[in-house]
N, C-alpha and C positions, 0 to 999 in steps of 0.2 A: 412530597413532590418538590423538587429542588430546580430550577428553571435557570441558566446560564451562571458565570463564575463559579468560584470554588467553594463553593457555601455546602459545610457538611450538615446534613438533612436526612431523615428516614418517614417515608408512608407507616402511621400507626395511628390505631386510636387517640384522637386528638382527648386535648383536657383543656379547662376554659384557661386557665393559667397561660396555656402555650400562645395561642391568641393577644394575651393581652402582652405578653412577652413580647413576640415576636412583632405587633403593634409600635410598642413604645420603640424599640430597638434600628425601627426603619431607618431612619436617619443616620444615625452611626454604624449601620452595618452596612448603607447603601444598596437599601434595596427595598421593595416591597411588596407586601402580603397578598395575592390574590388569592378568592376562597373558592373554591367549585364546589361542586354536589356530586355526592356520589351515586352511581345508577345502580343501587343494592338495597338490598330489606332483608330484615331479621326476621325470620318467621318459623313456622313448623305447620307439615303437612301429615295428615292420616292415614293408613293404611285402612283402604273399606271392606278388605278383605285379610284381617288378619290371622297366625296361624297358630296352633295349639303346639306346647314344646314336642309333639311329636311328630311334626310337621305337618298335618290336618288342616282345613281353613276351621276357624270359631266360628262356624255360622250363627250361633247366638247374637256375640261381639260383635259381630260384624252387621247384624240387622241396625245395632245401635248406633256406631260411630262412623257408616257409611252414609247417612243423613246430611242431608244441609241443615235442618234447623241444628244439629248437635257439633256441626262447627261452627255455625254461626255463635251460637251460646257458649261456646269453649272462647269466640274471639272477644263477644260482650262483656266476659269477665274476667279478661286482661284490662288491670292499669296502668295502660303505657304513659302516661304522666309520668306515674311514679317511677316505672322502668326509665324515660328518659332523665329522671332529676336526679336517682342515685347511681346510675351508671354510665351516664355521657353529659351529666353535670346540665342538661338542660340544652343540649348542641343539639342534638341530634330529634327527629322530628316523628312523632307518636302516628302511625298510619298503617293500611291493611297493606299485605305484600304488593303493590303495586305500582304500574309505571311512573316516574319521578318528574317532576314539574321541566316543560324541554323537551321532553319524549312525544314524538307523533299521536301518540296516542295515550296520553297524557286525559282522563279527566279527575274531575275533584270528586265523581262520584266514587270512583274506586280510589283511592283516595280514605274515603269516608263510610266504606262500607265494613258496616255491623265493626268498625274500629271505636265506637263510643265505649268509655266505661260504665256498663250499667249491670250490674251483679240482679235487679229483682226482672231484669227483661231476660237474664240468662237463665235462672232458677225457670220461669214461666215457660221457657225453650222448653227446659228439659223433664221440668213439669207433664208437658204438653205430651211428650215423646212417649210417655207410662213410667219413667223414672223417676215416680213422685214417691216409691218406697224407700227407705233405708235401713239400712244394717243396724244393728247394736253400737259401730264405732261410727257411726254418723254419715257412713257415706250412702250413693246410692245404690240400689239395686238392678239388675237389668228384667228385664220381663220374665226371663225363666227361672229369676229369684238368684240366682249368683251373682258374685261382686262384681260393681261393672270398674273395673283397674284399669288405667292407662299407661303403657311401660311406652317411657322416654326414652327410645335409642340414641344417642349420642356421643360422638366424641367429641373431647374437651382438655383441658391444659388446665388444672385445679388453679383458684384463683384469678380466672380469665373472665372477661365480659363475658364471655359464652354461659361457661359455668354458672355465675351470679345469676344471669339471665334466666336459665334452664331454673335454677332454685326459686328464682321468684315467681317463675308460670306456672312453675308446682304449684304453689304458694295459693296462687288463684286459684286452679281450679279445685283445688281442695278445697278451699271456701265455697264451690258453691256444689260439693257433694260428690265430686268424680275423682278418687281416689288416683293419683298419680305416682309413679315408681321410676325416679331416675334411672337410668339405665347405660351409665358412662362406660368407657371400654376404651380399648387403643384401637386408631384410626381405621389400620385395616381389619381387625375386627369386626366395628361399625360395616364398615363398607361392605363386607361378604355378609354379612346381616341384611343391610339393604338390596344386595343386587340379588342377593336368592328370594326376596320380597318378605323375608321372615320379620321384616322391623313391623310395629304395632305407631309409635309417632316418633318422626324424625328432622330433623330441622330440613328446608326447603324454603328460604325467599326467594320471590322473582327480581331477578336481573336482567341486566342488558336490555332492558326499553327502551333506550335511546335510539338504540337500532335493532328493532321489533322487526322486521321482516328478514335480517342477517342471522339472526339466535334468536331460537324457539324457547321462550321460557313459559309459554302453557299447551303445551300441544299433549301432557300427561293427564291432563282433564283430572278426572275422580281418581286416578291411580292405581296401585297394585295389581291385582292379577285381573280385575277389570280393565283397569288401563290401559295394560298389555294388549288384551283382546281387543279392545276398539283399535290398537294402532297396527297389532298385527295377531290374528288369531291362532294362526302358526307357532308365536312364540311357546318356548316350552315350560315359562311362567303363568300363562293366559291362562285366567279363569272365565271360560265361558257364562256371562250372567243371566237372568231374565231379562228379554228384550220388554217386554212388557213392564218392568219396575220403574216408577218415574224418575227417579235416578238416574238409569242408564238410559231413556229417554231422552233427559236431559242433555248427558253426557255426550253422547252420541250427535246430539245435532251441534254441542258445542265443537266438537272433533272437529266433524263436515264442514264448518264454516273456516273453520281455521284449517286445515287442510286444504281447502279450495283459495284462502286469502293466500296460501306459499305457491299455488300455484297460476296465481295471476302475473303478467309482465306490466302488468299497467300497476304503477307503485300508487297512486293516488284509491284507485279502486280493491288493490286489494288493503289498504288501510282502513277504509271503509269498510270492508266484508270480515278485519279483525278486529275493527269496533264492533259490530253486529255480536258477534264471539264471546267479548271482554264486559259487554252489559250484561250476558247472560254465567259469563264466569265468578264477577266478584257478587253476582247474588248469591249463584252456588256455593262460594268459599270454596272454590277446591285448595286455595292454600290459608294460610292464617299466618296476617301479619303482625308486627309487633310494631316494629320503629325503622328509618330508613333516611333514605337520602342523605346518609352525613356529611359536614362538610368536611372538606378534605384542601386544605392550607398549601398553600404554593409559596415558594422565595422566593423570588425572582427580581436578579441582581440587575441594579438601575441601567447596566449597557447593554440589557436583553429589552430588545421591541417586539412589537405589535404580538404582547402576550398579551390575550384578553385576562376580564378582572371574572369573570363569570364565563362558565364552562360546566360540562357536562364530563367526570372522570370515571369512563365509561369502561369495562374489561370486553366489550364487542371490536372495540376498534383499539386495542389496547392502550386504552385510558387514554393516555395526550392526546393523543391520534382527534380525537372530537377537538382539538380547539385548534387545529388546522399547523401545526408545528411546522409545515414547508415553508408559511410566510412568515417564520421569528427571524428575526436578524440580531446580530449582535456588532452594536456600534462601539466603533474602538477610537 
């Protein structure tokens, strides 16, 4: 982000070096550093209805990773410390996919849900689920005795934050017994993967909080061919569920709340009826986050005013647009 004169600059994963750089440098380059937060998270969401390569659902599969306790326990045993120390040098801030400090609807609960690193609370998850058998290669089993595999749909750029990312959550949940299978590809590949709902886990953090009532980033509840059905039954992805499974029980009243908060005119109240939503969403974990809010470094050259030092670099109101850009002037 590059803020008045001619100061050449690019939006990119920041590194601590660039900071102290750009730090020292104010003085003689005539200008200085404001830092915002970015309205984004790293994460990866489940398919609770994944599909067998013949295009079939896995209803086995799917009895086990359509769970809240088995994303909750997928999210207990990410170490986002450690993801934040070796891949954003410690910038960037360990949390579940959720709304970013700023955001109306902003709390520290979500925030802090099932984003602890605890490997023996996540085994006990999955423990608890009947996946306390395992295979001869160590991992586990699902109930009808076949390997329970997670295939990681993703595209990626080798050697990218993504990439290392994607390799180190392997990393995890391997460790605590759920056999994970990267599953990299070219973009649109990926993409017709996902949009025919064939993907099994794909990356999905929520954004745009900042302005949570302009972009919808949970209105897909549990997902996949469920998801479909709760938002339109119609669709020709929709997998009609059991209305009676507490899951879709769940799910369902999560929708209704959030649907009914889009369509209030009174902004105060329907914030309110999307908090009501958002306690009952990051229990569920319909997404799993990893790290988020990064900051995100500004120039701005000393004859540019009333640029605030703190901001929200939001993609709802595209990015600036949140720290009010009508009122910057530039004194000459």
């Amino acid at each position: 982000m590059c803020i008045g004169g001619k100061i050449d600059c690019q939006f990119r994963h920041v590194q601590l070096k660039d900071f102290t750089l750009l730090k020292e440098n104010e003085a003689k380059g005539n200008y200085k550093v404001a830092v915002w937060s970015n309205d984004e998270n790293y994460g990866f969401i489940i398919n609770p209805t994944p599909h067998n390569k013949d295009g079939s659902v896995d209803e086995a599969q799917g009895k086990v990773v359509s769970r809240a306790a088995f994303r909750q326990a997928l999210s207990l045993a990410i170490n986002r410390k450690e993801v934040n120390k070796l891949l954003f040098n410690e910038l960037s801030f360990p949390r579940a996919s959720a709304p970013v400090p700023g955001s109306p609807v902003y709390k520290k609960q979500y925030e802090d849900a099932y984003a602890a690193y605890d490997v023996a609370a996540a085994n006990k998850l999955l423990d608890g689920m009947g996946l306390d058998k395992k295979g001869a290669d160590g991992f586990r089993l699902r109930p009808d005795g076949q390997a329970l595999t997670l295939r990681m749909d993703v595209f990626t750029a080798p050697g990218s934050i993504d990439a290392d990312m994607q390799q180190l959550v392997k990393g995890y949940w391997d460790k605590v017994g759920v056999k994970t299978v990267v599953n990299a590809q070219e973009r649109s590949l990926i993409e017709t993967l996902t949009a025919s709902d064939q993907w099994s886990v794909t990356t999905g953090g929520v954004g745009n909080s900042a302005v949570p009532l302009s972009f919808d980033a949970w209105h897909g509840t549990i997902g996949g061919g469920w998801g479909r059905y709760l938002r339109n039954p119609a669709d020709k992805l929709a997998i009609k569920p059991d209305e009676k499974d507490p899951e879709i029980v769940i799910a369902t009243k999560v929708w209704k709340l959030i649907d009914e908060a889009y369509s209030l005119s009174d902004i105060d109240a329907a914030h309110k009826k999307l908090m009501e939503a958002l306690d009952i969403w990051y229990e569920q974990l319909y997404g799993i986050g990893i790290v988020g809010a990064n900051p995100v470094p500004g120039v701005v050259h000393n004859r540019m005013k009333n640029v605030p030092a703190k901001a929200i670099w939001a993609n709802g109101l595209m990015r600036i647009n949140m720290a009010q850009p009508a009122q910057m002037f530039i004194e000459e």
